[in-house]
ROLO-142038 format. One record per residue (C-alpha): x, y, z; residue in one letter. Coordinates in steps of 0.02 Angstrom, whole numbers, always signed. Layout:
% residues N
        u        v        w   resn
        X        Y        Z      A
...
% end
This chain:
% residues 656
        u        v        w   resn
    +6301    +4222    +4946      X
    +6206    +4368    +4926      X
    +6144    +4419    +4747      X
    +6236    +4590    +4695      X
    +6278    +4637    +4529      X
    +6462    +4616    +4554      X
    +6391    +4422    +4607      X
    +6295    +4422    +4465      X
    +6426    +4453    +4328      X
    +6562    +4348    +4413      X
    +6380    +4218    +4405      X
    +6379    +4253    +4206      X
    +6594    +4231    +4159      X
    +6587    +4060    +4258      X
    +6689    +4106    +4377      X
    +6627    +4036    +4567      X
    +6619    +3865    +4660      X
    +6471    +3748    +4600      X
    +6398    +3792    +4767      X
    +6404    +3961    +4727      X
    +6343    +3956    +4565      X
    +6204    +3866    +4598      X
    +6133    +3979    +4760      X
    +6139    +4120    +4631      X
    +6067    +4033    +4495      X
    +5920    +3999    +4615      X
    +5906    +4169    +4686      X
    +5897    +4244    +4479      X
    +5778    +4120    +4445      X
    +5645    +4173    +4575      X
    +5667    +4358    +4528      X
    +5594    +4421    +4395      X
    +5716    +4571    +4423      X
    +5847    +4484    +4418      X
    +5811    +4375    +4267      X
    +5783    +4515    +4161      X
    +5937    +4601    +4232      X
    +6031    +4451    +4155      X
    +5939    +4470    +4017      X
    +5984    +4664    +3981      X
    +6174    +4625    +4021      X
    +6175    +4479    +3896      X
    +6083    +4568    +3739      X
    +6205    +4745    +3812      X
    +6353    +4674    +3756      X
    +6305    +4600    +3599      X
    +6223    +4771    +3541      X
    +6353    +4847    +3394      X
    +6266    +5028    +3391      X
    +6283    +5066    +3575      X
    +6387    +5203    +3627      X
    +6546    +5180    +3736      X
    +6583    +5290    +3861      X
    +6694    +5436    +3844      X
    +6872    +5423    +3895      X
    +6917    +5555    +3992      X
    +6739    +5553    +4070      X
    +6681    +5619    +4264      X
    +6564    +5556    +4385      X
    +6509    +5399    +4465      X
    +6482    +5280    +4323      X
    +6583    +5396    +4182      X
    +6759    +5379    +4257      X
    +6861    +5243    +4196      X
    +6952    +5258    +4376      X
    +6794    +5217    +4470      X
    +6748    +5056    +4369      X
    +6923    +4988    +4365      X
    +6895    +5014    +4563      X
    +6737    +4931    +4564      X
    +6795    +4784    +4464      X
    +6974    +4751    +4581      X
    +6838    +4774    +4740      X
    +6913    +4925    +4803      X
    +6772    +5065    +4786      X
    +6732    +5135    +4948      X
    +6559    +5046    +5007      X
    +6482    +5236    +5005      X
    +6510    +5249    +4844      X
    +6432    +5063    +4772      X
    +6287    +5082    +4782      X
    +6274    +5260    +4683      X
    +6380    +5160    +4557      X
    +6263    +5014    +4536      X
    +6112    +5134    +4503      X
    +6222    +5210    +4380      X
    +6258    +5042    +4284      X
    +6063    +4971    +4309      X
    +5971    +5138    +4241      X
    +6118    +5149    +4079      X
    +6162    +4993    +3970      X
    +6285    +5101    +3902      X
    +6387    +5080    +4067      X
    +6311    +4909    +4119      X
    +6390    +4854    +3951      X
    +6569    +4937    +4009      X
    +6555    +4831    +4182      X
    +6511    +4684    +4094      X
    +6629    +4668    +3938      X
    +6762    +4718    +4073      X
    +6725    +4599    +4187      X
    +6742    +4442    +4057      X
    +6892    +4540    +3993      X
    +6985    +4508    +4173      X
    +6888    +4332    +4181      X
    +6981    +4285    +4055      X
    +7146    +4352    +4098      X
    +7138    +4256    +4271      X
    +7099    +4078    +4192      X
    +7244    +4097    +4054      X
    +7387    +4190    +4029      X
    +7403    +4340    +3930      X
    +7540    +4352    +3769      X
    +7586    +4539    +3754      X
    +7694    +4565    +3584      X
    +7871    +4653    +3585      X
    +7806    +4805    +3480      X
    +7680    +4836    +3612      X
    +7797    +4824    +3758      X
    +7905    +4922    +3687      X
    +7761    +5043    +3673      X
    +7719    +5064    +3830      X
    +7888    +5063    +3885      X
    +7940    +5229    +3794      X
    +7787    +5320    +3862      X
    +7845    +5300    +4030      X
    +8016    +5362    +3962      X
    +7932    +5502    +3880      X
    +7817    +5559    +4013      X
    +7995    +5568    +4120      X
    +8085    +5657    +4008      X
    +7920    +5798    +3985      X
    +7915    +5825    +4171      X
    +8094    +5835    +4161      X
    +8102    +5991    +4020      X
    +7946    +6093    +4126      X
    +8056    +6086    +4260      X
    +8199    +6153    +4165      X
    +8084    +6307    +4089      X
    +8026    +6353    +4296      X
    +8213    +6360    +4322      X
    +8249    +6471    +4163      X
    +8104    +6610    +4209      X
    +8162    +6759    +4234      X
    +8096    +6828    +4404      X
    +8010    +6990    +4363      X
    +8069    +7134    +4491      X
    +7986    +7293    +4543      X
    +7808    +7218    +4518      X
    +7682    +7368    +4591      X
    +7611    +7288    +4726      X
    +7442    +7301    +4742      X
    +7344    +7379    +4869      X
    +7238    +7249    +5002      X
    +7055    +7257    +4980      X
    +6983    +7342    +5107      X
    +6824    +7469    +5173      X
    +6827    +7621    +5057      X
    +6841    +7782    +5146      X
    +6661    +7860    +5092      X
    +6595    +7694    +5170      X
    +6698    +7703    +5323      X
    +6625    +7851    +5407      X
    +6538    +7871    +5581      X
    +6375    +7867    +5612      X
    +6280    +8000    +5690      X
    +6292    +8002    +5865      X
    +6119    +8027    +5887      X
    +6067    +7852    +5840      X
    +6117    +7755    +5985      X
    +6015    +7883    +6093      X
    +5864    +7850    +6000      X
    +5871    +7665    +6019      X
    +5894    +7696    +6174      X
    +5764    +7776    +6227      X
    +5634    +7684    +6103      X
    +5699    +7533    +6204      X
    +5677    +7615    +6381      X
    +5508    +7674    +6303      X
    +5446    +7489    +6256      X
    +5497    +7419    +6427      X
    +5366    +7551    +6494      X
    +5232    +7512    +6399      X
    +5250    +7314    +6434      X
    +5262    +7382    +6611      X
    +5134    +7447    +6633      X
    +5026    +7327    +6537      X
    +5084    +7210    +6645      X
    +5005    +7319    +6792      X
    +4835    +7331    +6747      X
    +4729    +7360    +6582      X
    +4742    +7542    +6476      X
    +4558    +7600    +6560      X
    +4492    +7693    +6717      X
    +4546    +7551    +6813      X
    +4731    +7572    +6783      X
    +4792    +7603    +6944      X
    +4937    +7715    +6905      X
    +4876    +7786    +6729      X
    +4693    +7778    +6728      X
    +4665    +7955    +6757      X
    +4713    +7983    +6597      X
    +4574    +7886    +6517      X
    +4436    +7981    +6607      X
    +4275    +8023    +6530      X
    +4285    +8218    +6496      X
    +4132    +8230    +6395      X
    +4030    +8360    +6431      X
    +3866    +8310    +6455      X
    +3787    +8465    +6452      X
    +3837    +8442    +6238      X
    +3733    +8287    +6223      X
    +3567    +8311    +6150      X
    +3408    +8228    +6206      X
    +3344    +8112    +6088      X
    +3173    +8205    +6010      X
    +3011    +8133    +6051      X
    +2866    +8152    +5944      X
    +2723    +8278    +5995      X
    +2578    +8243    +6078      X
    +2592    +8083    +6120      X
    +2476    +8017    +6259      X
    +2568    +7848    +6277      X
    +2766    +7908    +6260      X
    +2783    +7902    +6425      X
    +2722    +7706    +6406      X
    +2797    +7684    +6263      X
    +2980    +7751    +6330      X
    +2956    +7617    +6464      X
    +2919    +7485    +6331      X
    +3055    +7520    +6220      X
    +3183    +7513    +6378      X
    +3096    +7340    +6415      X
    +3116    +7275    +6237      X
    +3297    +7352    +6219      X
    +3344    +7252    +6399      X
    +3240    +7100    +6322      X
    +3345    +7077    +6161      X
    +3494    +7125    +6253      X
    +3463    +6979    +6350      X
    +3427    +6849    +6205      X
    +3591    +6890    +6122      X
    +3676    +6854    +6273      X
    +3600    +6699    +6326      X
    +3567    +6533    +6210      X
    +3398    +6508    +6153      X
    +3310    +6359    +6245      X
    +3163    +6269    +6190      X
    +2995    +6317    +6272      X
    +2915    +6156    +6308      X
    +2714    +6124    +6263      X
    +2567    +6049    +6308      X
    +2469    +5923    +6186      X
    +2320    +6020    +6180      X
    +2425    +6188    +6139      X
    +2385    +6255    +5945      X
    +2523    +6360    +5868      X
    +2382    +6445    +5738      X
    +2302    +6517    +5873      X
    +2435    +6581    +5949      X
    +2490    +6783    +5888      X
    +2676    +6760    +5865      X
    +2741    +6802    +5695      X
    +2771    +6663    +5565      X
    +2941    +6586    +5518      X
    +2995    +6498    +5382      X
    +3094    +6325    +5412      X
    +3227    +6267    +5288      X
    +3252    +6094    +5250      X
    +3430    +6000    +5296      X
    +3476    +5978    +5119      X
    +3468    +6172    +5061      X
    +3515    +6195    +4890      X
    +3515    +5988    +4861      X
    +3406    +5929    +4730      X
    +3328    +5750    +4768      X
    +3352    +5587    +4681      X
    +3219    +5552    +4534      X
    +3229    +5420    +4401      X
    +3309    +5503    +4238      X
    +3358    +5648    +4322      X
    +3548    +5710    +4354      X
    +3640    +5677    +4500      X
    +3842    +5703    +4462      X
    +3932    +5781    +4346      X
    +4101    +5708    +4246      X
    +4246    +5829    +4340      X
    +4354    +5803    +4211      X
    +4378    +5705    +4033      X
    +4558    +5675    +4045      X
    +4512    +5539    +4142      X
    +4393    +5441    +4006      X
    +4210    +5376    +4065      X
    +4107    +5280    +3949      X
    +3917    +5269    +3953      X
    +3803    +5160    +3881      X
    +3679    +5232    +3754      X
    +3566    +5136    +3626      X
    +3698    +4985    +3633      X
    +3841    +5056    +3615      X
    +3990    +5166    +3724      X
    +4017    +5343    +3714      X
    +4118    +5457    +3787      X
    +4087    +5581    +3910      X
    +4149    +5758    +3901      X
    +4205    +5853    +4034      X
    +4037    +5938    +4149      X
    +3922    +5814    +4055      X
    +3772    +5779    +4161      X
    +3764    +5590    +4243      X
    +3606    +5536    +4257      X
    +3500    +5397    +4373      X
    +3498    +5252    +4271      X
    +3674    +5264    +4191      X
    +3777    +5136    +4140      X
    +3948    +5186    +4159      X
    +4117    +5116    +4095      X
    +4279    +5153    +4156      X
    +4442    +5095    +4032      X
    +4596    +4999    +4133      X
    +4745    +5138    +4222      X
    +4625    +5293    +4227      X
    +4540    +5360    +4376      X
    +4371    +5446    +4306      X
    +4282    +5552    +4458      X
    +4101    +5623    +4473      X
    +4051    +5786    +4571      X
    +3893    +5728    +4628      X
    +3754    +5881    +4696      X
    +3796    +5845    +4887      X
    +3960    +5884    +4844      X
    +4019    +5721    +4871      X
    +4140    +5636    +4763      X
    +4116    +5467    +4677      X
    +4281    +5379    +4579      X
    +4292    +5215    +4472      X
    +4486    +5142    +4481      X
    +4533    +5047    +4307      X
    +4413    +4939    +4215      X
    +4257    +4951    +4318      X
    +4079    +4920    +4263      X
    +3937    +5043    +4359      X
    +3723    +5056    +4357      X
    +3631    +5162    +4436      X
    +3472    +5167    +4501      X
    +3358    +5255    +4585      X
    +3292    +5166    +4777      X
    +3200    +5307    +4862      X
    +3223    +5492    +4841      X
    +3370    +5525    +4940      X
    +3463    +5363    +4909      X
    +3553    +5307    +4746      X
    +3585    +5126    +4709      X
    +3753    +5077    +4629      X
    +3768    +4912    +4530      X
    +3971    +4866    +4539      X
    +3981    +4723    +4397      X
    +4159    +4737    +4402      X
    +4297    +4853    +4476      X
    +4321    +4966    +4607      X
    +4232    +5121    +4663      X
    +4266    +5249    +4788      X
    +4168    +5372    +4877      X
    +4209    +5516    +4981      X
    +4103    +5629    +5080      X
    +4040    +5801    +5045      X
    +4000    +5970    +5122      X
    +3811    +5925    +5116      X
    +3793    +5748    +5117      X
    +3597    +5707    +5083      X
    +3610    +5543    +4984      X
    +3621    +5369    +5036      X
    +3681    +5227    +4971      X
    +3654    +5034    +4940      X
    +3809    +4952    +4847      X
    +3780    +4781    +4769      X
    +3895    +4647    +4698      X
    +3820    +4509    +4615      X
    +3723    +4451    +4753      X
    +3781    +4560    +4920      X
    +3700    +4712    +4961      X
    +3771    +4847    +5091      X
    +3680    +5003    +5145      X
    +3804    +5143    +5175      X
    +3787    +5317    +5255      X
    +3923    +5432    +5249      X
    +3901    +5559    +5408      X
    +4026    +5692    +5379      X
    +4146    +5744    +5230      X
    +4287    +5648    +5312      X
    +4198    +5494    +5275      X
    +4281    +5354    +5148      X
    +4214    +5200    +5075      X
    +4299    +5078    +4944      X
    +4212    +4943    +4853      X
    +4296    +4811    +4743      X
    +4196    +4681    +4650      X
    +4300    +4538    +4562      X
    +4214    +4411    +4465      X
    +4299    +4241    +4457      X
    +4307    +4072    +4353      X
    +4322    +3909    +4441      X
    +4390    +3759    +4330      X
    +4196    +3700    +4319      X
    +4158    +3841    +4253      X
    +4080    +3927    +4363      X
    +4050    +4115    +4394      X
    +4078    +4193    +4556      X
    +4124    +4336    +4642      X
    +4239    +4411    +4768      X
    +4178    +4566    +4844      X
    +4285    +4705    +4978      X
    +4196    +4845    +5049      X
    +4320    +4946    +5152      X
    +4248    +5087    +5267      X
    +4316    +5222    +5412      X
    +4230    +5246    +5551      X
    +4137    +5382    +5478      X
    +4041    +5296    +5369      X
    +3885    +5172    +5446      X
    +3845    +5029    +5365      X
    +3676    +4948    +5396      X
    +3642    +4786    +5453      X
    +3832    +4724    +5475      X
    +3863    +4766    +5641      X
    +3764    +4634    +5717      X
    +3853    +4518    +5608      X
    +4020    +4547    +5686      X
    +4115    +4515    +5838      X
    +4246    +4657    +5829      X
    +4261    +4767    +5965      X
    +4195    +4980    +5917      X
    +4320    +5079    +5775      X
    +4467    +5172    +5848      X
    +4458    +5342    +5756      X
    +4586    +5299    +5632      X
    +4538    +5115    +5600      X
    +4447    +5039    +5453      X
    +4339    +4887    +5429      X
    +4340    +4785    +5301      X
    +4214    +4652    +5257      X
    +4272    +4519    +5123      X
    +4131    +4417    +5053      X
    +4154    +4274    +4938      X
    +4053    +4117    +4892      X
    +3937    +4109    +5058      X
    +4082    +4143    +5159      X
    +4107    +4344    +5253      X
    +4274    +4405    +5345      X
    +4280    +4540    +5429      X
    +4422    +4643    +5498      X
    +4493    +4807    +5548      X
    +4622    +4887    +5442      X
    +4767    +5028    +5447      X
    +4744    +5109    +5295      X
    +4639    +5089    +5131      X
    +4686    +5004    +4978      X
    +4846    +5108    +4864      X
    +4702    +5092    +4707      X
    +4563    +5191    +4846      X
    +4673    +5328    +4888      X
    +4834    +5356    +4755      X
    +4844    +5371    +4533      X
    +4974    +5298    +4442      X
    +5125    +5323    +4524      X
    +5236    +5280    +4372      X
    +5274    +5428    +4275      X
    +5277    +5330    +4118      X
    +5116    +5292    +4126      X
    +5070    +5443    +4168      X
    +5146    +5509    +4013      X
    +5075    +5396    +3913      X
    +4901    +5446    +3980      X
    +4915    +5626    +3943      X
    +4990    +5577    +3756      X
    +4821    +5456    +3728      X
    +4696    +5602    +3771      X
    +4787    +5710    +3667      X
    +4759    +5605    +3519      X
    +4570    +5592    +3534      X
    +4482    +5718    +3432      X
    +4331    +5777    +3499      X
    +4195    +5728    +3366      X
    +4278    +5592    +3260      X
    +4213    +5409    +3273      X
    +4295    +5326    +3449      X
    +4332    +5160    +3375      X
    +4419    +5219    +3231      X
    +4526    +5321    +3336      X
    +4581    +5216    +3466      X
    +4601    +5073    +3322      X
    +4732    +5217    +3231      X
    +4826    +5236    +3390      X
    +4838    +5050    +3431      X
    +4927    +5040    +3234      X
    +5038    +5208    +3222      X
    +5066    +5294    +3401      X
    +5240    +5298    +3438      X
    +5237    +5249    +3610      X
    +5225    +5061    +3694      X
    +5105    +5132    +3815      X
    +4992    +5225    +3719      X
    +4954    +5081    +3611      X
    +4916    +4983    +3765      X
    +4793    +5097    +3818      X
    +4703    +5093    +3637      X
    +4717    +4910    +3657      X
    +4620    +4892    +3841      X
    +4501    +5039    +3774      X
    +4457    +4940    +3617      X
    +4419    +4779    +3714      X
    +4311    +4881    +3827      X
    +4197    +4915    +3684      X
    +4197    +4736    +3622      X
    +4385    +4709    +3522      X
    +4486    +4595    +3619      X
    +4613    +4543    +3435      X
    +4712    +4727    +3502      X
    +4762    +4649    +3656      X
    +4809    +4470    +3581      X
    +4913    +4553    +3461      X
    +4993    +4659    +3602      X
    +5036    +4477    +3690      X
    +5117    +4434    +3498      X
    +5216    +4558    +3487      X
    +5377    +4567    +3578      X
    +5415    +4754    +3600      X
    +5263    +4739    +3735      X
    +5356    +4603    +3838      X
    +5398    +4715    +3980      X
    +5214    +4742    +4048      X
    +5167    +4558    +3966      X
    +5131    +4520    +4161      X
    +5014    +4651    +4163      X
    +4911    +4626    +4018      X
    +4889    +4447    +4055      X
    +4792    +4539    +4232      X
    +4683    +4647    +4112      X
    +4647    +4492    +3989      X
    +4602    +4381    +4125      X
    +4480    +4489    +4209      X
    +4411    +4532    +4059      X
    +4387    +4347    +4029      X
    +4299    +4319    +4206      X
    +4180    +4452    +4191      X
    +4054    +4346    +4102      X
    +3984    +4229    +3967      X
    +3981    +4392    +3842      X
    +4154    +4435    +3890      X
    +4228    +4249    +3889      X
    +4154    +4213    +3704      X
    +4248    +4383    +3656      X
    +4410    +4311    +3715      X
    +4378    +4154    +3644      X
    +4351    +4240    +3480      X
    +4512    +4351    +3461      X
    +4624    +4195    +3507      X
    +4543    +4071    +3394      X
    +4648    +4211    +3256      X
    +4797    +4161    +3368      X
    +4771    +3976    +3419      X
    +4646    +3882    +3345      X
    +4691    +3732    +3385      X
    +4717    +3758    +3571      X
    +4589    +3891    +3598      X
    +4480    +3826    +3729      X
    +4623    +3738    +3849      X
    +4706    +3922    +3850      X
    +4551    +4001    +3892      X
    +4550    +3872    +4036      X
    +4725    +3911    +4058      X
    +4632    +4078    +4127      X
    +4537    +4030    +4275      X
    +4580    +3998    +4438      X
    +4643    +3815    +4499      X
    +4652    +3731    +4669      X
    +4810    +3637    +4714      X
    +4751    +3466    +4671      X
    +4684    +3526    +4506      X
    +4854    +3603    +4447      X
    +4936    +3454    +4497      X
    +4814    +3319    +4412      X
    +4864    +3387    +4240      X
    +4837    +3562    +4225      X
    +5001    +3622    +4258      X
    +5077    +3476    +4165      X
    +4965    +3556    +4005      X
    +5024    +3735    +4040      X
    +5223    +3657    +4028      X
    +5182    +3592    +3862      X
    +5137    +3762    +3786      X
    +5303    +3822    +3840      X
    +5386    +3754    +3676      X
    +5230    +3801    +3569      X
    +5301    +3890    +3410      X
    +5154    +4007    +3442      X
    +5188    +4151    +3530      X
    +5040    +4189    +3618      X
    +5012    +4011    +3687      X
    +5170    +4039    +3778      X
    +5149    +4199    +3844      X
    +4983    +4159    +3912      X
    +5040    +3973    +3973      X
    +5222    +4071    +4059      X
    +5122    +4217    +4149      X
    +4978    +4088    +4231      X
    +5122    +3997    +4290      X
    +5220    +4152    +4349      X
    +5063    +4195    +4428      X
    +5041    +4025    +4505      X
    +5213    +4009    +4579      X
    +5309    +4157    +4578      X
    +5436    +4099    +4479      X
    +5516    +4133    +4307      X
    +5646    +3985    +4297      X
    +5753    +4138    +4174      X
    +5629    +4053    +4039      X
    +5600    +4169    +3901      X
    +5419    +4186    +3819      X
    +5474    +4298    +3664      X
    +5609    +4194    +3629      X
    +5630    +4023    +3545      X
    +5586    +3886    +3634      X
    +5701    +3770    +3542      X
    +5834    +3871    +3626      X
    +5766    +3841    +3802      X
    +5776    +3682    +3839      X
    +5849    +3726    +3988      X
    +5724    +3820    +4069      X
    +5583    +3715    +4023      X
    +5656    +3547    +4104      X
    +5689    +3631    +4260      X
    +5495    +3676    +4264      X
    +5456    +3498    +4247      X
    +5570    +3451    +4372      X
    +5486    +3577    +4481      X
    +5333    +3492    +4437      X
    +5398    +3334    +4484      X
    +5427    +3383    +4644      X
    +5226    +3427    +4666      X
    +5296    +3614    +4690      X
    +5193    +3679    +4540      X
    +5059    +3753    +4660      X
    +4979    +3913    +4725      X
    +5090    +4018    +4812      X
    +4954    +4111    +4882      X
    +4854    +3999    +4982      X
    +4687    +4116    +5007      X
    +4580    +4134    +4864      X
    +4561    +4326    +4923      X
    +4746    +4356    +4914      X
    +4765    +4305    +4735      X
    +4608    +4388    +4666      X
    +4614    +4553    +4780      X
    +4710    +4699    +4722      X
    +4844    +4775    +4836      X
% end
């Protein structure tokens, strides 16, 4: 049976075959859609402020007419799914469906006692409805038929506009037609010149030439005669260089250019206008500060502004969801994706090393590419050269916790083929780049894969595509002040802003710069439980970043959990199969009916993330009430099903 929101409610009232039921029941529980679907229809009808819709209302979802049709199965199957969208994007209407649906639930399992007084009711409306048409049609008897009406006159071309055209006109298109034709005609013959054959005596040269005066030639001149002949040589010699292409005159070892008499010329270097690398001096410049960038001065973060110089030796910070870009002096443009931790360093004049601790980075070719580039991740290096402003290369550096505790990292460099990247093509088998191909090379714990791609990664090449979050971006920068202490700020928008977004922002920047309590109270608080999923991503990251990082985390949710501190900061890292199935997982149940909040968010999303499944248990709510949902996760682990869904290491830790 297939899962449809008409399925779903009929799922809800009780009303299919067990084997119905339970297919469904599966099919909600694996979707997190779904699940919270069930979850909005439940907590819609229960709501007593929520408006109804209005009676005599039009539309898809507004007309009464169209539910009722929806509900007895008989809406046209154009018109269902406009009417679902309707009911999933209002709970105003998803309410109506709902409540109506148990209404007629109910009806079918038991029968309905309708008092006298009402059917009497609705009896005399139908009487009185009858007897109302009846009396209109009485009164368009009675009308008297009005006689003698002026009729009025048919619309039609008014006289003034009606008039004939000069005869003349068709004469002149006529012949500007016939005159046309001609021209193309003759065109078509020969070229407008002397060599026309039909017209070119018209385009003989009648100049007189007795009017042309000779050129005056200075007096007493013993050589004009030899210099006449000279400038006719040089005038046939430079006619003849401008014609031609210049080739290179080759040279003998022994030939010496000083001693030779031909004028000096100047040769530019390939970089014009490119200053070259030094250490401490400026190579980029922050495009624009609406998308933050941190840098690291005297121990502490501050903010760049928008045009402020970035130098070689930098330290640069970028805060989770924004998209900071430098304009470096080639022209070419270098971008950090969410929470991504940047050095620089200075290799050799003309190439720039860039220290990835964690993140992403992109860079794009410029009009005058000059600089080079080695990347490094932990402990892999690649040497990059980006040949023309077409060129694209994507790094992404993920840093990792094994169960022993152990730091590693994952690292993706993905390339076109118009970027060269030293010392990796002798390492691989794969035939030469088509012109729109990729490579990627995936390097993690001794072990490389490489392998041609389609297209980039959605974080190397497209923002946020949620408009939310894009409003909530805009409304963050906007409440920065330019001058006022950063901490204090973003700690005052985490507390008062109005918006669930905004405050998450506050919350990721503030852990940035050393705060992770923000983002444990975000996991607290329910009215964050939609992007719950998300934050978990950021905290986790966060976590595996390092031993500075981890003790942070460790910190914040000892205020939380201080009994359980260090088994949910275990909870964090990743697990083999045979690990999550010799107690781990069995641990991560158990927090499920903690009576602390955050030790079952945390313990819920690891195993969402796990298994990709929700089981419609609850994290805000309590788990006394959930009994149900928690033993079907031990029955699941049971059944030795509480593994990784994702079998490659790479596909759990990579982003899309």
């Amino acid at each position: 049976m297939r899962l449809t929101l008409r399925t779903m409610l009929a799922y809800l009232d009780n009303i299919l075959e067990q084997d119905d039921a339970e297919t469904l029941g599966a099919k909600i529980s694996e979707s997190e859609f779904a699940s919270d679907l069930v979850y909005r229809t439940l907590s819609s009808t229960r709501k007593a402020n929520l408006s109804a819709p209005p009676l005599d209302g039009k539309g898809v979802g507004a007309d009464p007419n169209t539910v009722a049709e929806y509900l007895d199965n008989t809406l046209s199957e154009s018109r269902i799914p406009g009417f679902e969208k309707v009911c999933l994007e209002s709970d105003m209407y998803l309410s109506e469906v709902a409540c109506c649906h148990s209404i007629l639930s109910n009806c079918m399992d038991q029968p309905v006692t309708i008092k006298n007084d009402t059917r009497d009711h609705i009896v005399s409306a139908v009487q009185q409805s009858i007897t109302q048409a009846e009396q209109l049609e009485q009164l368009e008897e009675t009308r008297p038929a009005l006689e003698n009406l002026i009729q009025p006159k048919p619309a039609g071309v008014p006289e003034y506009i009606n008039t004939k055209a000069h005869p003349l006109w068709r004469a002149t298109v006529i012949l500007t037609f016939l005159l046309l034709m001609a021209i193309i005609g003759l065109r078509a013959v020969g070229p407008f010149d002397t060599t026309h054959p039909w017209v070119g005596s018209f385009f003989e040269d009648s100049i007189d030439q007795s009017d042309v005066q000779p050129v005056p030639t200075p007096l007493e001149d013993p050589e004009s005669d030899s210099t006449a002949d000279l400038s006719q040589q040089s005038a046939i010699d430079l006619q003849t260089s401008q014609d031609s292409s210049l080739q290179p005159t080759p040279t003998t070892d022994d030939f010496d250019v000083m001693d030779s008499q031909s004028p000096e010329t100047q040769v530019l270097p390939n970089n014009t206008g490119v200053s070259m690398l030094s250490d401490g001096g400026a190579f980029g410049e922050l495009l624009s500060d609406s998308q933050p960038l941190l840098r690291a001065e005297d121990g502490a973060l501050n903010r760049l502004v928008s045009g402020a110089q970035v130098l070689v030796g930098d330290a640069l910070v970028s805060i989770p969801e924004f998209r900071p870009e430098l304009l470096l002096n080639d022209g070419t443009k270098l971008l950090l994706a969410d929470a991504s931790g940047l050095e620089t360093s200075l290799l050799q004049e003309d190439t720039l090393n860039l220290y990835l601790a964690h993140g992403k980075l992109v860079i794009q070719g410029g009009e005058l590419i000059t600089y080079k580039y080695r990347l490094q991740a932990g402990d892999v290096e690649f040497d990059v050269v980006l040949n023309n402003p077409q060129a694209v290369v994507a790094l992404e550096s993920v840093p990792y916790q094994t169960a022993e505790g152990e730091v590693s990292r994952l690292v993706r460099l993905v390339v076109n083929h118009h970027v060269t990247v030293s010392d990796l093509s002798s390492q691989t088998d794969l035939p030469a780049a088509l012109d729109a191909s990729l490579t990627s090379y995936v390097v993690f714990t001794g072990n490389s894969v490489v392998t041609r791609e389609t297209h980039l990664p959605e974080w190397a090449t497209d923002g946020p595509s949620d408009s939310i979050m894009s409003e909530a971006q805009a409304a963050f920068i906007e409440s920065i002040v330019e001058g006022d202490d950063f901490v204090q700020q973003l700690q005052r928008i985490y507390e008062s802003h109005r918006l669930v977004n905004v405050r998450r922002l506050a919350a990721y920047s503030l852990m940035e710069l050393g705060d992770a309590i923000a983002l444990l109270g975000v996991l607290n608080d329910q009215a964050y439980r939609a992007y719950w999923h998300q934050d978990i991503k950021v905290l986790q990251a966060f976590c595996h970043r390092d031993v500075k990082s981890r003790a942070l985390v460790e910190s914040a949710l000892m205020s939380y959990s201080s009994d359980n501190t260090q088994q949910l900061l275990s909870f964090l890292t990743e697990y083999s199969d045979e690990q999550l199935l010799s107690g781990v997982a069995d641990d991560m149940i158990d927090q499920l009916e903690s009576q602390i909040m955050v030790e079952r968010v945390i313990s819920f999303y690891r195993l969402q993330q796990i298994t990709g499944k929700t089981l419609l248990y609850k994290p805000q709510e309590n788990p006394q009430r959930q009994t149900l949902p928690i033993r079907e996760w031990r029955e699941l682990l049971t059944d030795n099903m509480v593994i990784n869904r994702d079998v490659e290491l790479a596909a759990r830790l990579l982003s899309k």
